[in-house]
C-alpha positions as CSV (number, residue, x, y, z in Angstrom):
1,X,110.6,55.0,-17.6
2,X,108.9,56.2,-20.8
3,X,112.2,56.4,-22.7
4,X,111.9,52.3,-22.3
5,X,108.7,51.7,-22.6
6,X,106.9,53.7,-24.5
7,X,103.1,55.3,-24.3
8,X,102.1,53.7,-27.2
9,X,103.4,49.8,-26.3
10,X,101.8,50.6,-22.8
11,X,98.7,51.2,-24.5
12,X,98.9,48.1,-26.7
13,X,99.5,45.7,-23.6
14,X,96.3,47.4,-22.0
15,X,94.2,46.1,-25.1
16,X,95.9,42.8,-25.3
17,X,95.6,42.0,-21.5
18,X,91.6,42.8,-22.2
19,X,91.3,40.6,-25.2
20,X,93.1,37.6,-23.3
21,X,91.0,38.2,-20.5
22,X,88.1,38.5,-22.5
23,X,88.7,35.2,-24.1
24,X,89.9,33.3,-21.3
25,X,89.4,32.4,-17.4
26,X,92.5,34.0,-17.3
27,X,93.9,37.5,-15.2
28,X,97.4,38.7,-16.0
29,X,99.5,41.5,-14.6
30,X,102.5,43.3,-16.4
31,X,105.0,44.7,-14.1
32,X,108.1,46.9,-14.9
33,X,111.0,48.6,-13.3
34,X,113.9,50.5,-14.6
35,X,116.3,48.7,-11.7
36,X,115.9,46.0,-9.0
37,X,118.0,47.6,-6.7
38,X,120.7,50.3,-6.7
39,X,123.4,47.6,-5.6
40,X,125.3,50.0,-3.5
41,X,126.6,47.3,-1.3
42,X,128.5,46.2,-4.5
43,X,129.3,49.4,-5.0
44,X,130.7,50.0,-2.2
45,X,132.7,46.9,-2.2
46,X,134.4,47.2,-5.6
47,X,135.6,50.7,-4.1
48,X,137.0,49.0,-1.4
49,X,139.2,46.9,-3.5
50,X,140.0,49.4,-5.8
51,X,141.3,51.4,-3.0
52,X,143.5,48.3,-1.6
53,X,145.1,48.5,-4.9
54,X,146.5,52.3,-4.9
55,X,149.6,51.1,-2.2
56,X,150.6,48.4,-4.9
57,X,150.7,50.7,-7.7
58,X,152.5,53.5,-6.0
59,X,155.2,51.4,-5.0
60,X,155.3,49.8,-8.6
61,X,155.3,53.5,-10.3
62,X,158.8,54.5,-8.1
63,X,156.7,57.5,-7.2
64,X,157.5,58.9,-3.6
65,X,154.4,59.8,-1.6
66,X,154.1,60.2,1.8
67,X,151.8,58.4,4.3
68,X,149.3,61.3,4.6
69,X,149.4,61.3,0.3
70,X,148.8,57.6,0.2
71,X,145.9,58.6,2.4
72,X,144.1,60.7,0.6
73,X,144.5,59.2,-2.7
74,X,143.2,56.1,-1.5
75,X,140.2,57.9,-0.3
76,X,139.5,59.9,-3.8
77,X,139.9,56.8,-5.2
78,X,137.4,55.2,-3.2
79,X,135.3,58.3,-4.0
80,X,135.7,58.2,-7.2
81,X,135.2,54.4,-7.8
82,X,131.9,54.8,-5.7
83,X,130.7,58.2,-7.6
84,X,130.6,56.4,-10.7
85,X,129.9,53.6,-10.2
86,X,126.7,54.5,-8.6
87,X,125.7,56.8,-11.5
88,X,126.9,55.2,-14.4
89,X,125.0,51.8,-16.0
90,X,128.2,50.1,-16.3
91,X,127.3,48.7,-12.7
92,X,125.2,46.5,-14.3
93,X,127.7,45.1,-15.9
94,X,130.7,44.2,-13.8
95,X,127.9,43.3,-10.8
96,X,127.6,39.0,-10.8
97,X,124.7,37.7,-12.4
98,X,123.8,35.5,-9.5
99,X,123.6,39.0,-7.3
100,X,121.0,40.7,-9.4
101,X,118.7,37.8,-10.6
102,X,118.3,37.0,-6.5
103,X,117.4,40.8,-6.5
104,X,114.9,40.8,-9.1
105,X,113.6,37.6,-7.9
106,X,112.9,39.1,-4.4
107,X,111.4,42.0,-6.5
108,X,109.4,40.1,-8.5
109,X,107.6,37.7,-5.6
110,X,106.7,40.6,-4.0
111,X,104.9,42.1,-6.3
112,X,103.4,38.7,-6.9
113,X,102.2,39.2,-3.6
114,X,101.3,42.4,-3.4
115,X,98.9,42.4,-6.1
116,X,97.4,39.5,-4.8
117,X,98.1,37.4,-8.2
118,X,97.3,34.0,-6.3
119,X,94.3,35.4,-5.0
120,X,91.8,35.5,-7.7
121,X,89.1,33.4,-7.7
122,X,89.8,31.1,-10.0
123,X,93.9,31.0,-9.2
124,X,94.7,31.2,-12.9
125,X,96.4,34.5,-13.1
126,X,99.2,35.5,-13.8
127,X,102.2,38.1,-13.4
128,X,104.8,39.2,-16.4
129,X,107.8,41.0,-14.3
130,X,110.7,43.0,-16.3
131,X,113.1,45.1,-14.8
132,X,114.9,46.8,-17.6
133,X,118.6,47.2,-16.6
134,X,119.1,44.0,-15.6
135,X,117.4,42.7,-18.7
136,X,115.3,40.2,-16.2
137,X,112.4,38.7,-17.3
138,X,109.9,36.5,-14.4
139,X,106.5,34.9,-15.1
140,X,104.5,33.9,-12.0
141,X,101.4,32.0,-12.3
142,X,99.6,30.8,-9.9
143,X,98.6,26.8,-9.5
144,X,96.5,26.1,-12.0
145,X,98.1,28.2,-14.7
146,X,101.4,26.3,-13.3
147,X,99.8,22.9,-13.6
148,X,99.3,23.5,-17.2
149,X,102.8,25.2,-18.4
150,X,106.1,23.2,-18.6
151,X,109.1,24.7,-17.1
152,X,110.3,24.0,-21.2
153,X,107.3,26.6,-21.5
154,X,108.6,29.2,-19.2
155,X,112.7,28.7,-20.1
156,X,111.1,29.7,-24.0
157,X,109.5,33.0,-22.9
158,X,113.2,34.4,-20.8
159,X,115.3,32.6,-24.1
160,X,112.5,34.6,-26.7
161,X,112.7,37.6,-24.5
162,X,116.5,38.2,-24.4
163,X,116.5,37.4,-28.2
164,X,114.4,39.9,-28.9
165,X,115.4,42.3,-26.7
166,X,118.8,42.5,-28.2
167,X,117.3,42.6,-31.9
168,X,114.6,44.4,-31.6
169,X,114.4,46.5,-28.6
170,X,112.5,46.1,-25.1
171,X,109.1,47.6,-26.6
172,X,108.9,44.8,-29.4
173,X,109.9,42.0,-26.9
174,X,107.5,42.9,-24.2
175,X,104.6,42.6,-26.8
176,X,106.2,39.7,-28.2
177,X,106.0,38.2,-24.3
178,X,102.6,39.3,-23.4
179,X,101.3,37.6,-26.4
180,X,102.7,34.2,-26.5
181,X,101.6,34.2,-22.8
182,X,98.7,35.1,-23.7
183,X,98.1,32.5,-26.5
184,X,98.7,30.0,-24.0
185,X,95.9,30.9,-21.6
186,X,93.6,31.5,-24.4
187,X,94.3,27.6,-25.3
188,X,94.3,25.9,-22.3
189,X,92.1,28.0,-20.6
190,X,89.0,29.1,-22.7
191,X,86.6,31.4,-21.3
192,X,83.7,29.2,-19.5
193,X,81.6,32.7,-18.4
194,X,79.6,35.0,-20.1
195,X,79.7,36.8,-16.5
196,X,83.3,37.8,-15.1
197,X,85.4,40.2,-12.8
198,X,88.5,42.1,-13.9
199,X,90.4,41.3,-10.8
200,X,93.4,43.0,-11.7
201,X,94.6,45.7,-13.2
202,X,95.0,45.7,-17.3
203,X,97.3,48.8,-17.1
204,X,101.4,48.3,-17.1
205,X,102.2,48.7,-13.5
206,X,105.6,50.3,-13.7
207,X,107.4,50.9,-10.1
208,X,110.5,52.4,-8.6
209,X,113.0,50.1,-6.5
């Protein structure tokens, strides 16, 4: 994971997240993965097809095989298609976009959940989720944070992320991100405590799927 998100980036999310804290009622949560899922269901499905499609293109080429030839190159093309596929990030690529934003979606609620991000005392906290091979980018808030922001608001941050993503690298964006969230909650909600609880984690969670 280090190779996208470096030690020093982690380290300035840790200080941000405690100055936005420190300044507002506010709790937030940075999440990242490398991959939502290893989509070996698609995987295994574009094998499948490719391997429908040898029979065609033997009988196109003229070529002469018999049955038990057929045979097994349909199955080292199914092997083949599946081998690298499975190792190779081009998956990500050819794989519908509806297929893995449902996956990171899934991800990201749980991990919502899991860290209990609608649990805080207050219920204004809130979770930045980015799994890197997918490019995906979720912010959950919980009510009163989502009382407060626009869906305009929250289009902006996945539009600003993706922009700056491609120009100027995951590291740059996911500072870029954290902040502008973070402006937000330090404008609409102002610390109102000399006296409060870090109730989660400042650190960048990073997890395997």
């Amino acid at each position: 994971m280090d190779k996208y998100i470096n030690e020093d980036t982690k380290n300035k999310i840790k200080d941000m997240i405690g100055e936005i804290e420190s300044k507002s009622d506010a709790e937030v949560a940075v999440v990242v993965t490398d991959s939502c899922d290893r989509y070996r269901y698609s995987i295994f499905l574009y094998a499948f097809l490719a391997t429908l499609i040898v029979p065609f293109l033997i009988k196109l080429s003229g070529i002469n095989f018999a049955q038990n030839g057929t045979f097994a190159l349909m199955m080292a093309t199914f092997l083949f298609v599946t081998v690298s596929l499975e190792y190779s990030e081009f998956k990500y690529k050819i794989i519908p976009k509806k297929v893995k934003i449902d996956r990171c979606e899934s991800v990201a609620f749980k991990q919502f959940e899991k860290l209990g991000i609608n649990k805080t005392t207050n219920h204004k906290a809130l979770l930045i989720f980015v799994s890197i091979k997918e490019r995906y980018i979720r912010v959950l808030a919980d009510k009163n944070i989502n009382d407060k922001a626009s869906q305009d608001f929250w289009n902006e941050i996945v539009h600003d992320f993706s922009k700056l993503t491609k120009e100027q690298g995951i590291n740059s964006a996911l500072l870029s991100i954290v902040k502008k969230c973070g402006d937000f909650l330090e404008k609409n909600f102002p610390r109102s405590s000399k006296i409060k609880d870090n109730e989660l984690s400042n650190e960048v969670l990073e997890i395997k799927t």
